[in-house]
N, C-alpha and C positions, 0 to 999 in steps of 0.2 A: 504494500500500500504506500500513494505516495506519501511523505512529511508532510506535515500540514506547517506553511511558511511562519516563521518565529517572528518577533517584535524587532531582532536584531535584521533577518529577513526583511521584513517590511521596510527598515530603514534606510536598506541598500538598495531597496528598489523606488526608489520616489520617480511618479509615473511623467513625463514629459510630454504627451501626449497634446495640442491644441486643440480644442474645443470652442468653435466659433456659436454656438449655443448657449455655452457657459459665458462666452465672452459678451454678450450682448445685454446678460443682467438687467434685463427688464422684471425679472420677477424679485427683485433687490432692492428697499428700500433705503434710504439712507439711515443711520446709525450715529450715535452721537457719545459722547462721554465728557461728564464736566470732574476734572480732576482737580479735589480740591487740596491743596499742597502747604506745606508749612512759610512757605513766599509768595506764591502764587495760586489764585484759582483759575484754571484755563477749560475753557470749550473745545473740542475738536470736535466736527464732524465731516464723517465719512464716509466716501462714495456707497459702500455698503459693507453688509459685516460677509466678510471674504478672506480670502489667503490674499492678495497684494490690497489691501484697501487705500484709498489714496483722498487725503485730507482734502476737503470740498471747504472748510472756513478752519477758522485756527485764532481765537483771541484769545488771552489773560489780562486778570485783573489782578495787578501788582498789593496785594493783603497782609502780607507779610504775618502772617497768623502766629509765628514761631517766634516773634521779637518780645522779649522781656518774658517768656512764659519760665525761662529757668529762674527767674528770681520771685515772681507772682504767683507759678503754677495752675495761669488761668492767661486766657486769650483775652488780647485789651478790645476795650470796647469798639475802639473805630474800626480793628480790624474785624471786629464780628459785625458790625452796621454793614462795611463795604462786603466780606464775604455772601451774605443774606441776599444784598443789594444785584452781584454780581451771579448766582444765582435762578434769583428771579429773571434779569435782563438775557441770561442764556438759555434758561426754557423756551422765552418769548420767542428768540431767533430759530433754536431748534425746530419748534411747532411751523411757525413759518415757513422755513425750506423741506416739511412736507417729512419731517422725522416723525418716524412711528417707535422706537424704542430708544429710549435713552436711556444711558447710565452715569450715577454719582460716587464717588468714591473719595474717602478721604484717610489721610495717612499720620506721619507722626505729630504733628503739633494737637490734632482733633481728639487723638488717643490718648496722648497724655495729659490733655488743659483738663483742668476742674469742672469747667464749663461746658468740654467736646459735648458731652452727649446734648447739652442745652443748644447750643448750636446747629448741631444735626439737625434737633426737634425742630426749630426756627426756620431751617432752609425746608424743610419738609413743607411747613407751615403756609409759608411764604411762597413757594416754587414750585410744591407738587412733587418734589424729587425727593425720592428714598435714599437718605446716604448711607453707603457700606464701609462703616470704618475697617480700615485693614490692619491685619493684625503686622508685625513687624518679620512673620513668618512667610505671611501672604504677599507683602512688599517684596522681599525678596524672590519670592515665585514667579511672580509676574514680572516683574523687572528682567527677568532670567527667559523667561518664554518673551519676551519682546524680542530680544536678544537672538533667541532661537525660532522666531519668524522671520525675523530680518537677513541673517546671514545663513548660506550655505554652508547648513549643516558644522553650527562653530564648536570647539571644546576651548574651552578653558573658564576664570575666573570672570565675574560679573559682577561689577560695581557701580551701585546706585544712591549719584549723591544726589540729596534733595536737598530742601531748605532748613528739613531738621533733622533727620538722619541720613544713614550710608546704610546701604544692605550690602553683602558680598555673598553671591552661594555661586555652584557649579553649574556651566550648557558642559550637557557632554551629548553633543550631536541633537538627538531627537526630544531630550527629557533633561529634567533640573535634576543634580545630583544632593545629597539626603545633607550633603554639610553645609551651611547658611550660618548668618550672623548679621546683626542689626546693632547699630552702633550710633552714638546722638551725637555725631561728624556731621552736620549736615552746613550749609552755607552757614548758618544763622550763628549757631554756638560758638561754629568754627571760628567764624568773625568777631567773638565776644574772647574764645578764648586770646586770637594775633594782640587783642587789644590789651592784654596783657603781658603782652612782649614777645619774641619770634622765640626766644630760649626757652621761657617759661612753656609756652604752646608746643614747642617739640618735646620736649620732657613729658608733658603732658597726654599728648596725641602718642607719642612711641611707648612707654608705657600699656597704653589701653589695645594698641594692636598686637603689643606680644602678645598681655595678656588673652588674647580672642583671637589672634590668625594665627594656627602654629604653622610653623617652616612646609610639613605636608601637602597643606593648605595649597601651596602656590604651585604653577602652569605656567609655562610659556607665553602665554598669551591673555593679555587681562583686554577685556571688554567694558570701556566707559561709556558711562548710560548719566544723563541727567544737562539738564540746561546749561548749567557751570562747567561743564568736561566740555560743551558741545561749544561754549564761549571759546572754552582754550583752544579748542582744536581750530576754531574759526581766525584767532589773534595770530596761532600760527603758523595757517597758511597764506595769511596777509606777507606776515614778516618774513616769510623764504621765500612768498611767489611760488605757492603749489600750481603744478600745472591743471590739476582738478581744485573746484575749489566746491567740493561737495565735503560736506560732516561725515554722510554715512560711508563708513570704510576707510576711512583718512585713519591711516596707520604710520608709527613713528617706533623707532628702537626707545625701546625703555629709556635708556642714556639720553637720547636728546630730548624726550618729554619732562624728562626730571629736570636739566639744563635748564629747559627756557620757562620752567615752572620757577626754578631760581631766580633768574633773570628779570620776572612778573616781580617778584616777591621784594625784589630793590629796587623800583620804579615809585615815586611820588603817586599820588595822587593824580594830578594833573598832568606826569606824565603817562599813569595807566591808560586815563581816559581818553591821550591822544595817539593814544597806539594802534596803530592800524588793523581794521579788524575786532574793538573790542565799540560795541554798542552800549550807550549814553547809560543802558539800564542793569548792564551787565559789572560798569567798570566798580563800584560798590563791593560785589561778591567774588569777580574771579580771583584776588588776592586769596579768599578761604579755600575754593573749587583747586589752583595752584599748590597753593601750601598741603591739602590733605590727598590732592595726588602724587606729589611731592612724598610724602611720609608712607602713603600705598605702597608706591613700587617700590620704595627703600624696605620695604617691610616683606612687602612680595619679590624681590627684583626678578621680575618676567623679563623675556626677551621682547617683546612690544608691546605697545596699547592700540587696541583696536576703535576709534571713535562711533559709536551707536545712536543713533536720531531715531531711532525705535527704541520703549522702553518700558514704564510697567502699562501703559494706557494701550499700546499695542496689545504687551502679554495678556493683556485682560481681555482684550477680543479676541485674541486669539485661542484661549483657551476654551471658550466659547463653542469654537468648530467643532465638528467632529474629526474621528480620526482622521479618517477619508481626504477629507480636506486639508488636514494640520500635515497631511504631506504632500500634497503636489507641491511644485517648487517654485518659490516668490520670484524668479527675475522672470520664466515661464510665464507664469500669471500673471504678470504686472505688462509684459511685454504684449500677451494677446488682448487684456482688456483696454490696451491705448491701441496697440495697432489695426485689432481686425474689424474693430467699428467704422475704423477710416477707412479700412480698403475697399475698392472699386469689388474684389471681387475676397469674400472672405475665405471662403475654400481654398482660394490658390495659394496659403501660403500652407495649410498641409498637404497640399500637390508637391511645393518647394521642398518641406520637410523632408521625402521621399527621395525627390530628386537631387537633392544634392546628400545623400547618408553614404554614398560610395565616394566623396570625393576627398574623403583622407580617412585612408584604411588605419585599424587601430586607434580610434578614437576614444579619447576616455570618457566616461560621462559629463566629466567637470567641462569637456569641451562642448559634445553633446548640446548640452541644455546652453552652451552659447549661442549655437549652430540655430536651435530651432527659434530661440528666442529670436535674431537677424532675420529669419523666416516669415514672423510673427509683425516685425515691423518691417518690411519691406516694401509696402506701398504707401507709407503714411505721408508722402510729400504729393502726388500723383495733382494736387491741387494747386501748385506751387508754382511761378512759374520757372525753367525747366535750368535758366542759369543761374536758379537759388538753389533748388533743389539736395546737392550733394552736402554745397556749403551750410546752409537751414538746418538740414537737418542731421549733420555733425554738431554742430554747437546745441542745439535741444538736444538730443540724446546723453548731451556730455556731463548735462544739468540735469536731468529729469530725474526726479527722486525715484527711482529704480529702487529695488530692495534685491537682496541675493545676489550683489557683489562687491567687487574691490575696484579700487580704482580702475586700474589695469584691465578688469572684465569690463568695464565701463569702456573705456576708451576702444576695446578691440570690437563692441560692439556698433559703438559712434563708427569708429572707422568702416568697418565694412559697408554699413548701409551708403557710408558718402561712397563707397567704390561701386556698390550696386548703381546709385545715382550717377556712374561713370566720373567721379573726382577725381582731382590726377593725384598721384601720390607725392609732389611735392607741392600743392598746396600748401599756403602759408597759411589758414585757420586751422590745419593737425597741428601744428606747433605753440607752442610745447608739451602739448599733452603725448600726443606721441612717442614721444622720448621714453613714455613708460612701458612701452613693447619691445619685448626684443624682436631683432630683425627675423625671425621664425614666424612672430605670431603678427608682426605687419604685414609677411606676405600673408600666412593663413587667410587677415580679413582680408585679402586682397582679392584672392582666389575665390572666396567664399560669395563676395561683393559683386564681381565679376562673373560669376557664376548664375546669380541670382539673375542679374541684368540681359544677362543671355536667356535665359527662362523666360522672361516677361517679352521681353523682343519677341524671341521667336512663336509664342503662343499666344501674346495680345492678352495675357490673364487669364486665361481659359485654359483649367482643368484639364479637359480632353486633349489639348493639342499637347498640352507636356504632357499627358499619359505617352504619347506619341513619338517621343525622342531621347535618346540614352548617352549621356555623354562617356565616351570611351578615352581615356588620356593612358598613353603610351610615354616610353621615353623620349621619341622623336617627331610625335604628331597627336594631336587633340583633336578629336574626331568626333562629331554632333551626327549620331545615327539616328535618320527620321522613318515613319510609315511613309508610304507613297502618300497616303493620303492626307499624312499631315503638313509636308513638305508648305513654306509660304511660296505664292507663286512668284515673288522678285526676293529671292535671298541676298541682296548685296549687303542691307544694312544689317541680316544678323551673321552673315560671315565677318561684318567690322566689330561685331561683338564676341564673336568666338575668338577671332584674332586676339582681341582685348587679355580676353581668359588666357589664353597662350601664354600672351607676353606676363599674366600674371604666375604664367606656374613656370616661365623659361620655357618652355619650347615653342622652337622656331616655324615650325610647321602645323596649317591647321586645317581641314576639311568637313564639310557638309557631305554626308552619305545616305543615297537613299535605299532601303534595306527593304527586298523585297518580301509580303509576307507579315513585315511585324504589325504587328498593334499598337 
């Protein structure tokens, strides 16, 4: 009898499959979540509750719920008037743009005030909305599942700094692993302890992580999740000029994160706030968000930090899915629900799927799911006109908050669509992002881009006529085998496209053959 497929099974098979049915989400309401936080209480809603779901509005109301509660042990009044306030004004919005389920949540400052549960009662009162205070176990849960919707398939440490505490637990691939820890690090305190002087506050912060992170503890790879991590990663791709200038997947060696977290940390005032990269509302806290990643890695020293813009408000929707769901795969799904509602024709890009799976034998998944994704967006320009096209939509692609990848997957996907769009490869808008492919994986999307282009050529987007043709690539000749009957009747301009593919994979020689017989 066969084995009936294990958990560990299941997680090596995450299905890649497109789905222009699924892609169309009409039977998907929008989704909302107002996350009330110990600095902020923020709205977000979202196109729907799905595997790539993708923020449709996005506002906070600066509350600061966590300011003076370690000496009061009660949330001051203004901040509980504006929290209520802010609340009610995001129901209003929600209902409006046509939400049918919303969620409240709220975490350390709500849990520990004297007053949290009066507060809750109040926003209930007030708004209609059930708040679910989290526990500092459930914090870490979700912060860890944001995590683990957002990247493919990540392992290592998860750190979640808020406004009043830090969670730390394990992604180990599919599932949060069993050791966690919540910690009252958050901007707020942090910033109460600096103000007590940088000594005093190290002494103080290193102390509390021996005693709660032992050496075990740490992974290669630490994952920051939280507004303040998202700040830093943002000041520090101003100041090196990252060639992506995206949060999600912005990764940095341990060593240099720590550095310029230093570096943050002896800066005035007024010159934090004219540091390039740090926002009017941020410059305030990333001094705490610095200093306690700062004392992180020193405590963990992983070999990089991974930047996360998914985080517990994600893991909270995501946990939600079913299994089914919680694994198809985020850049897949995010990839078909932008592109195949644009395309002219939606089917044809799992026609493309097909047809280009033999064009680099020995593919590993991790390529795979780039392959089909480019598939997925390959006609989203088709509206454009024709000498924007390549250039448009390389620079969108290069921004578009994609989830399930790194920069690098990013840029190889940007790139091929501009080669599908016939881009020349030394175009000046690849640069400098470019730079982060090696010259293997430029030609890949080259091929790949190329490949596509000739597809669309020769079949007009029509299914049937690429049923109808097999690309054959030899050592010394590229070869487009058609049916008689799919043959176009003036093949010049898709011989200038084969050619194209040629000169993408090096060989000098290319022909159009008509194959008697096939299908």
């Amino acid at each position: 009898m066969a084995r009936e497929p294990s958990r560990k099974d299941a997680a090596l098979q995450r299905p890649l499959d497109l789905n222009p049915e699924r892609a169309g989400r009409a039977d998907r309401a929008p989704y909302a979540i107002v996350d009330i936080g110990s600095n902020s209480v923020r709205l977000v809603v979202y196109d729907q509750l799905g595997r790539a779901p993708l923020p449709r509005f996005n506002e906070k109301s600066l509350c600061r719920l966590g300011e003076g509660l370690a000496q009061t042990g009660a949330i001051q009044p203004d901040g509980f008037r504006r929290t209520v306030q802010a609340a009610r004004r995001f129901r209003a919005i929600a209902e409006a743009m046509g939400v049918t389920r919303i969620e409240a949540t709220a975490t350390e400052a709500i849990r520990r005030a004297s007053n949290g549960g009066e507060l809750a009662a109040a926003i209930t009162a007030e708004s209609g909305l059930a708040v679910r205070i989290l526990s500092g176990a459930e914090e870490a849960r979700f912060a860890t599942l944001g995590v683990i919707s957002g990247f493919f398939r990540p392992v290592g440490l998860v750190g979640d700094m808020g406004g009043g505490s830090l969670e730390i637990a394990e992604a180990l691939d599919d599932r949060v692993g069993e050791r966690w820890v919540s910690l009252p690090l958050g901007a707020l305190p942090v910033e109460a302890l600096l103000a007590e002087g940088l000594a005093e506050a190290k002494r103080r912060v290193d102390a509390m992580l021996r005693e709660n992170l032992p050496s075990e503890f740490a992974k290669p790879t630490f994952y920051a999740v939280g507004g303040g991590w998202r700040a830093f990663a943002k000041a520090h791709m101003e100041t090196v000029g990252a060639p992506v200038r995206v949060v999600h997947g912005y990764t940095l060696a341990a060593t240099e994160a720590r550095g310029f977290a230093k570096m943050l940390l002896r800066l005035s005032p007024a010159k934090l706030a004219a540091t390039p990269g740090v926002a009017e509302r941020r410059a305030r806290t990333l001094p705490a968000a610095a200093f306690t990643l700062d004392r992180v890695l020193k405590r963990l020293a992983p070999e990089r930090v991974v930047f996360s813009a998914l985080g517990l408000r994600e893991g909270f929707l995501y946990a939600q899915l079913d299994e089914a769901e919680r694994y198809l795969d985020p850049l897949v799904e995010g990839a078909q629900l932008v592109g195949l509602p644009l395309a002219r024709v939606p089917d044809f890009a799992l026609a493309l799927v097909a047809w280009t799976a033999d064009l680099f034998p020995g593919e590993a998944p991790a390529q795979t799911r780039l392959r089909v994704a480019v598939c997925a967006l390959s006609d989203i320009a088709w509206r454009d006109h024709p000498d924007l096209r390549a250039e448009e939509s390389f620079r969108r692609l290069l921004q578009f908050p994609f989830i399930g990848v790194d920069h690098a997957e990013r840029v190889f996907v940007a790139a091929a669509i501009h080669a599908r769009y016939a881009g020349r490869l030394d175009a000046p808008c690849l640069s400098p992002a470019i730079g982060l492919l090696s010259p293997a994986l430029r030609r890949r999307a080259q091929i790949l881009g190329r490949a596509i282009l000739l597809a669309y050529r020769f079949s007009g987007g029509a299914p049937a006529m690429l049923a109808g043709a097999h690309l054959r690539i030899e050592a010394d000749c590229v070869r487009l085998e058609v049916a008689a009957a799919a043959r176009a009747p003036d093949s010049e301009v898709v011989g200038d496209r084969l050619r194209l593919l040629a000169a993408a994979l090096g060989v000098k020689r290319s022909e159009i053959v008509v194959v008697e017989g096939a299908k």
